[in-house]
ZAMARGU-4260 file (C-alpha; in steps of 0.2 Angstrom, whole numbers, plus 5000, padded with zeros to 4 digits):
<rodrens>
0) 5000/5000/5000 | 5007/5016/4996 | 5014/5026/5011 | 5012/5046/5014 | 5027/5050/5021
5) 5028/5069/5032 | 5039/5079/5040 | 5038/5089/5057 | 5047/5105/5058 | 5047/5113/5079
10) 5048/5098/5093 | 5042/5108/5104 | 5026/5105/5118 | 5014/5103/5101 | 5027/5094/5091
15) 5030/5082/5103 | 5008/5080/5105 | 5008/5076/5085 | 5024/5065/5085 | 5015/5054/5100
20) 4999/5053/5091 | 5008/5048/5071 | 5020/5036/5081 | 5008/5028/5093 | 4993/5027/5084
25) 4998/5021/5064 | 4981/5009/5061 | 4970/5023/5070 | 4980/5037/5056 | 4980/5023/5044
30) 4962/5017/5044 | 4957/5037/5044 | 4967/5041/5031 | 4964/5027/5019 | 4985/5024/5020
35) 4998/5024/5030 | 5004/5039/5035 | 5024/5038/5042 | 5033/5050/5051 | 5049/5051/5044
40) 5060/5066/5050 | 5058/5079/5062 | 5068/5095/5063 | 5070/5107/5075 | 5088/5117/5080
45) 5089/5111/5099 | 5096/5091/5098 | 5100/5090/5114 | 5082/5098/5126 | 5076/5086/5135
50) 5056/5080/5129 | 5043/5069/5136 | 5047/5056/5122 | 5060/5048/5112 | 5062/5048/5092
55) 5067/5034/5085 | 5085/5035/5082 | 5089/5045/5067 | 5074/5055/5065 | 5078/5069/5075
60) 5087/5082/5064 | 5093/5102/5064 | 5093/5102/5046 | 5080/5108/5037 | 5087/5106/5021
65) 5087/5087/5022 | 5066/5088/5023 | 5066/5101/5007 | 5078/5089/4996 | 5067/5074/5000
70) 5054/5073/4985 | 5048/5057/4995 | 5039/5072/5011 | 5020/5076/5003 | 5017/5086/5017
75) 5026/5097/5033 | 5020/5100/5049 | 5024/5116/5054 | 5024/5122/5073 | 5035/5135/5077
80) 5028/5151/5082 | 5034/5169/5076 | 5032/5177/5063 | 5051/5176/5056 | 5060/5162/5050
85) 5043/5156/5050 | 5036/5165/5037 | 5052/5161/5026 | 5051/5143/5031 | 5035/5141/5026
90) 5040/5149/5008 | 5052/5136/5008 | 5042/5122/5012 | 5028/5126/5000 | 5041/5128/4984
95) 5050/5111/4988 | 5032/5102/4983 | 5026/5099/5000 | 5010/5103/5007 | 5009/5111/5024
100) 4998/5110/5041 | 5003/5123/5054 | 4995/5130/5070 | 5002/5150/5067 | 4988/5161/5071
105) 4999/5177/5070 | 5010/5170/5054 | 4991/5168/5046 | 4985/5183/5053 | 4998/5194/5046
110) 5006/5186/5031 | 4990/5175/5025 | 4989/5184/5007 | 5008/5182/5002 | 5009/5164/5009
115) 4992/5157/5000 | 4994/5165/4984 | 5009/5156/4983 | 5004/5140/4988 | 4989/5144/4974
120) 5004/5146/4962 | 5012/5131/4967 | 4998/5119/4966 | 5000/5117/4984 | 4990/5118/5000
125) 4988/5126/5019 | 4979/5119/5033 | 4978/5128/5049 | 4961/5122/5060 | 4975/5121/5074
130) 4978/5140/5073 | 4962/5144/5081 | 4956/5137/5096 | 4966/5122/5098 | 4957/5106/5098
135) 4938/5115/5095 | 4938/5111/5074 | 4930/5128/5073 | 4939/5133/5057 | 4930/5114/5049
140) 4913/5121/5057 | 4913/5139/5049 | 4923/5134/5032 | 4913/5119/5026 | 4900/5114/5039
145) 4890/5132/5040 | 4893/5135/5022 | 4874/5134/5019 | 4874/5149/5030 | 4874/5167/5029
150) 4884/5166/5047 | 4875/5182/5056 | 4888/5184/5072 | 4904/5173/5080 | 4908/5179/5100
155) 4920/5169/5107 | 4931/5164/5121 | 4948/5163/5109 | 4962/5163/5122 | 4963/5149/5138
160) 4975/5161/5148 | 4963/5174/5150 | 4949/5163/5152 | 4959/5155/5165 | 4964/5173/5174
165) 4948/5179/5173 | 4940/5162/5183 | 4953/5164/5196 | 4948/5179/5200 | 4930/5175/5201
170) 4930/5157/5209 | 4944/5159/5218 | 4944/5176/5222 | 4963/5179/5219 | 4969/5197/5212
175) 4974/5199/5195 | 4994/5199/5197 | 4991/5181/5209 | 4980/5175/5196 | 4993/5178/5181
180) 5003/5170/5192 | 4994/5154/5194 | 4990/5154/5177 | 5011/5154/5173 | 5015/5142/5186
185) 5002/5130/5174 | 5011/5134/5163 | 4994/5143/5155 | 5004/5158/5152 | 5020/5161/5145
190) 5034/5171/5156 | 5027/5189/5148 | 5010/5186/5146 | 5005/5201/5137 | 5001/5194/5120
195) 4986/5185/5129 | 4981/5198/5143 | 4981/5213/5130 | 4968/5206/5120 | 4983/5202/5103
200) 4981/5184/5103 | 4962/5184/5102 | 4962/5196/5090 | 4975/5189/5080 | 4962/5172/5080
205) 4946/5184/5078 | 4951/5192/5062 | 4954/5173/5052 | 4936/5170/5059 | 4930/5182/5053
210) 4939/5182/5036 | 4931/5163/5035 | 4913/5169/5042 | 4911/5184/5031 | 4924/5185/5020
215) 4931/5200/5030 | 4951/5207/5024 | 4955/5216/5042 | 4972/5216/5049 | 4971/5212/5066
220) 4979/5227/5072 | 4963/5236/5067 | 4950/5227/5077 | 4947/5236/5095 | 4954/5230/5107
225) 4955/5230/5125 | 4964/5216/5137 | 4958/5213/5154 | 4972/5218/5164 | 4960/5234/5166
230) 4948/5221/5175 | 4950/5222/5196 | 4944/5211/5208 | 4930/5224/5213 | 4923/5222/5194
235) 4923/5203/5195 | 4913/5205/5212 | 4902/5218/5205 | 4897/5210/5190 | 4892/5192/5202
240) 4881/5205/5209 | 4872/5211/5195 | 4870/5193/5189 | 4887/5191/5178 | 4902/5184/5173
245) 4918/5195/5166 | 4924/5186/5149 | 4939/5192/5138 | 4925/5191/5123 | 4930/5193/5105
250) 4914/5197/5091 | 4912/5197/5075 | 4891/5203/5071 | 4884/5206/5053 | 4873/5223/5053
255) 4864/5233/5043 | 4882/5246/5046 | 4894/5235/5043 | 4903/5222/5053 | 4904/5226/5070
260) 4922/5221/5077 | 4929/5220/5094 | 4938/5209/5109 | 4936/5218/5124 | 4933/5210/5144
265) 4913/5209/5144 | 4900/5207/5156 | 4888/5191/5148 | 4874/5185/5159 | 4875/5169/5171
270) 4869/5156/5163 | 4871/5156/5147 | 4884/5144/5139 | 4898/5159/5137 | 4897/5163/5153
275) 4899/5147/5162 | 4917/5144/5150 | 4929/5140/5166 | 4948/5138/5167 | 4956/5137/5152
280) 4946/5131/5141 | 4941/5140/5125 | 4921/5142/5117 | 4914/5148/5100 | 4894/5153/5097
285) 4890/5156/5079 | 4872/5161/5073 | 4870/5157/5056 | 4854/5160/5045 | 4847/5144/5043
290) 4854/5134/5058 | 4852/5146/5071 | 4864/5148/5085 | 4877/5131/5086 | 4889/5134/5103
295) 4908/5126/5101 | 4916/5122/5118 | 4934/5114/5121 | 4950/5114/5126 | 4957/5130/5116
300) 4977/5124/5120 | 4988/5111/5127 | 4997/5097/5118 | 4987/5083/5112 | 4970/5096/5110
305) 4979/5105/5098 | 4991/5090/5093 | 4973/5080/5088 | 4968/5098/5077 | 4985/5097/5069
310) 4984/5078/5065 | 4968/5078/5058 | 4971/5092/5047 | 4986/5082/5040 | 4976/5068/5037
315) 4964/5077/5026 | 4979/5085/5015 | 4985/5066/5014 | 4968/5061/5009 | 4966/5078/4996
320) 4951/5084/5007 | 4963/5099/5009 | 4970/5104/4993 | 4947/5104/4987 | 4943/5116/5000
325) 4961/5126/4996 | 4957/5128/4979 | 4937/5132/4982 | 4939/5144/4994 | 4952/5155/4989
330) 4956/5162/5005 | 4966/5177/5010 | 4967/5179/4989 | 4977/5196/4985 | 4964/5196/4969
335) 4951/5199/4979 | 4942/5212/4990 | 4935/5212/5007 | 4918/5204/5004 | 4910/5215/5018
340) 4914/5231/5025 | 4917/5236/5045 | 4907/5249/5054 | 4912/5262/5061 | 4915/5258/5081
345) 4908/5275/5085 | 4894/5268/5080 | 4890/5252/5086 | 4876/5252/5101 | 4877/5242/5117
350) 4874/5241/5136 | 4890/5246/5149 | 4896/5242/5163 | 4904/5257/5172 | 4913/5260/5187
355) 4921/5278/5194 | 4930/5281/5211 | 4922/5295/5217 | 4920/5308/5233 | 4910/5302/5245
360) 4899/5317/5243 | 4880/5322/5239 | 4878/5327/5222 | 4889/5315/5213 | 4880/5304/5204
365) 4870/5318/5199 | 4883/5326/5191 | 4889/5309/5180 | 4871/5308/5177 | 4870/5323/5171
370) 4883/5321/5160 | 4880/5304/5152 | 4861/5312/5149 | 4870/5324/5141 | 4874/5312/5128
375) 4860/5302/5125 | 4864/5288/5138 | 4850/5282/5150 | 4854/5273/5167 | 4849/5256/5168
380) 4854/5252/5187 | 4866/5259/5201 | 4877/5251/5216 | 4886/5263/5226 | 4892/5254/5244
385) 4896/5265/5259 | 4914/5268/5261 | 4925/5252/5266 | 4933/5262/5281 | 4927/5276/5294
390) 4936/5291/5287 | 4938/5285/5269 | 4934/5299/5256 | 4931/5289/5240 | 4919/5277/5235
395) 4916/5265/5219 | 4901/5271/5209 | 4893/5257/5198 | 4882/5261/5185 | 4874/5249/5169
400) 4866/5260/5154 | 4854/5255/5144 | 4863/5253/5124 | 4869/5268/5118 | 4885/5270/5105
405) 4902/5266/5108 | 4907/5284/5103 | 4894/5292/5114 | 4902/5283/5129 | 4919/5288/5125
410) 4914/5305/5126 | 4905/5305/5141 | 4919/5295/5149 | 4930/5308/5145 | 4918/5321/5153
415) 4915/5311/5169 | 4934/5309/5172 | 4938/5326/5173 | 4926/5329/5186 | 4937/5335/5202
420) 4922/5323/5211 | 4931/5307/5199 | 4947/5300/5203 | 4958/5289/5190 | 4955/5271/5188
425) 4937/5273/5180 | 4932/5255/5169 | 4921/5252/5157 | 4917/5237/5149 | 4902/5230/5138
430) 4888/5220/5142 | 4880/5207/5134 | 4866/5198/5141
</rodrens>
């Protein structure tokens, strides 16, 4: 029976996941693929790291080259993350014949045009359901599952580490810094967690979704963005109270504007399957037109969930589901426009969740009031708790509004904070219920 024989270039924490499943498991990849599929060489530049398994001897190389020369490889497994060498490696790869599988969210996200135009040109393929959301097959789901669909919204929980921080603080009621901490020692988060924390790494993930969804050409530099290291103990404790959960949320929503486009921390109502996402685990909701809302709930990182995304993806480019769906699709085309235009953020409505230290003082609420009337922006509901110590001259203000655009919110913001009554460390975040 004729063998498929691959390559697997980073043997690192996911490399070593994909290695374990192709090496442990040939009839299960074997009965799935219609062939065998055989591991043949794996390259990565440290020899000598210690890794929770062993090659067998003579597979582990530095040298790259000795893949690219081999015309037996049909297909490269590519997991290192970065964008450089990565992108040139992946140039490489793709004009030595091979096909590719690779988990890089921010190589896709920024260099998606160049790299699949050329492997259009090269009669090659990319598959990359890994890239998003680890083990969850939400790129499958939206691609060629929904395509009956005109998909109306995505919200998702796209990144483990914040979900992780965020149910920390909230369970557990551990501060931020002790919860990032946790979250590192987990090995969650990585020593500077800021590409999960500022709200980069779901956006990175939010604009392929939404280039799938809707056919979107955003870079992902351009979606709003807020992280949730603005999100405090007292917010998470807040939001409980008012019957809600603090998400790091990222959304992607058809209207009659444009696509609406933002990750930002979020207020979303107990109960509801978003809000109940714990630890790190990672969650997708899609609304399509016909189907309605379907809800996508996994393990979004970790070796073998994102080591079984990886594997099955190499499967289908053995079995040429891949290079069908390459061809068809013709994603992140340089031929090709943005199918849907964004709206303006100004614009978009929505409830908020607002919190001010303020002078413990009459007459201050009716000053912000006044203010956020000012601007077209009705009061839902108030908590204002007496001061936490005899003697103490500020207190947190809370206040929900009813929708009201983003821009008109910003203003009064603005406004409020330079009220002598306001001190700094005013929040806002969105509300979804």
């Amino acid at each position: 029976m004729d063998v498929a024989k691959v390559a697997l270039v980073g043997f690192g924490t996911i490399g070593s996941g994909v290695a374990r499943l192709l090496l442990e498991h040939p009839e299960r990849i074997a009965r799935q693929a219609g062939r065998p599929v055989r591991l043949v060489r794996v390259v990565d530049p440290d020899l000598r790291r210690a890794r929770n398994m062993t090659l067998p001897g003579g597979m582990l190389t530095g040298d790259l080259q000795s893949v690219l020369a081999d015309r037996e490889v049909a297909a490269v497994v590519q997991l290192i993350g970065g964008l450089e060498p990565e992108r040139s490696i992946m140039l490489r790869v793709l004009e030595s014949g091979k096909d590719v599988v690779t988990a890089n969210k921010a190589l896709l996200a920024e260099h998606g045009v160049e790299l699949f135009d050329r492997a259009r040109q090269l009669g090659r393929s990319i598959a990359f359901e890994a890239a998003v959301a680890g083990g969850i097959p939400i790129i499958a789901a939206i691609s060629e599952c929904l395509t009956a669909n005109q998909v109306e919204s995505v919200r998702g929980i796209l990144n483990g580490t914040s979900n992780f921080i965020l149910s920390e603080m909230g369970q557990r009621g551990s501060s931020y810094s002790e919860s990032v901490s946790e979250a590192q020692r987990r090995g969650y988060a990585e020593a500077d967690p800021t590409l999960d924390v500022d709200g980069t790494d779901a956006a990175q993930k939010l604009a392929i979704l939404a280039h799938l969804a809707f056919g979107a050409r955003i870079n992902w530099r351009d979606i709003p963005r807020t992280g949730i290291d603005v999100v405090e103990l007292a917010d998470i404790r807040y939001a409980a109270e008012l019957g809600y959960h603090v998400k790091l949320l990222a959304t992607a929503e058809l209207g009659g504007d444009g696509l609406e486009l933002h990750v930002s921390p979020t207020l979303v109502r107990q109960g509801t399957p978003l809000a109940e996402v714990r630890g790190a685990f990672n969650a997708v909701r899609v609304v399509g037109d016909a189907v309605g809302p379907v809800f996508f709930h996994g393990q979004g990182a970790g070796q073998m969930p994102t080591a079984s995304a990886v594997v099955a993806d190499l499967i289908d480019t053995v079995v040429g589901r891949t290079a069908i769906t390459f061809r068809t699709l013709r994603l992140w085309s340089a031929e090709g426009g943005s199918a849907v235009a964004t709206c303006d953020p100004a614009r978009v409505p929505g409830r908020y969740y607002l919190r001010f230290r303020v002078n413990d003082r009459p007459g201050v609420l009716a000053e912000i009031a006044g203010i956020l009337g000012s601007n077209q922006i009705s009061i839902a509901s108030v908590i204002q708790h007496e001061a936490s110590e005899e003697g103490d001259e500020l207190v947190p203000l809370v206040i929900m509004t009813h929708s009201a655009p983003e821009g008109a919110l910003r203003t009064a913001m603005q406004a409020i904070d330079r009220l002598p009554c306001v001190h700094t460390g005013s929040v806002r975040m969105r509300v979804r219920d």
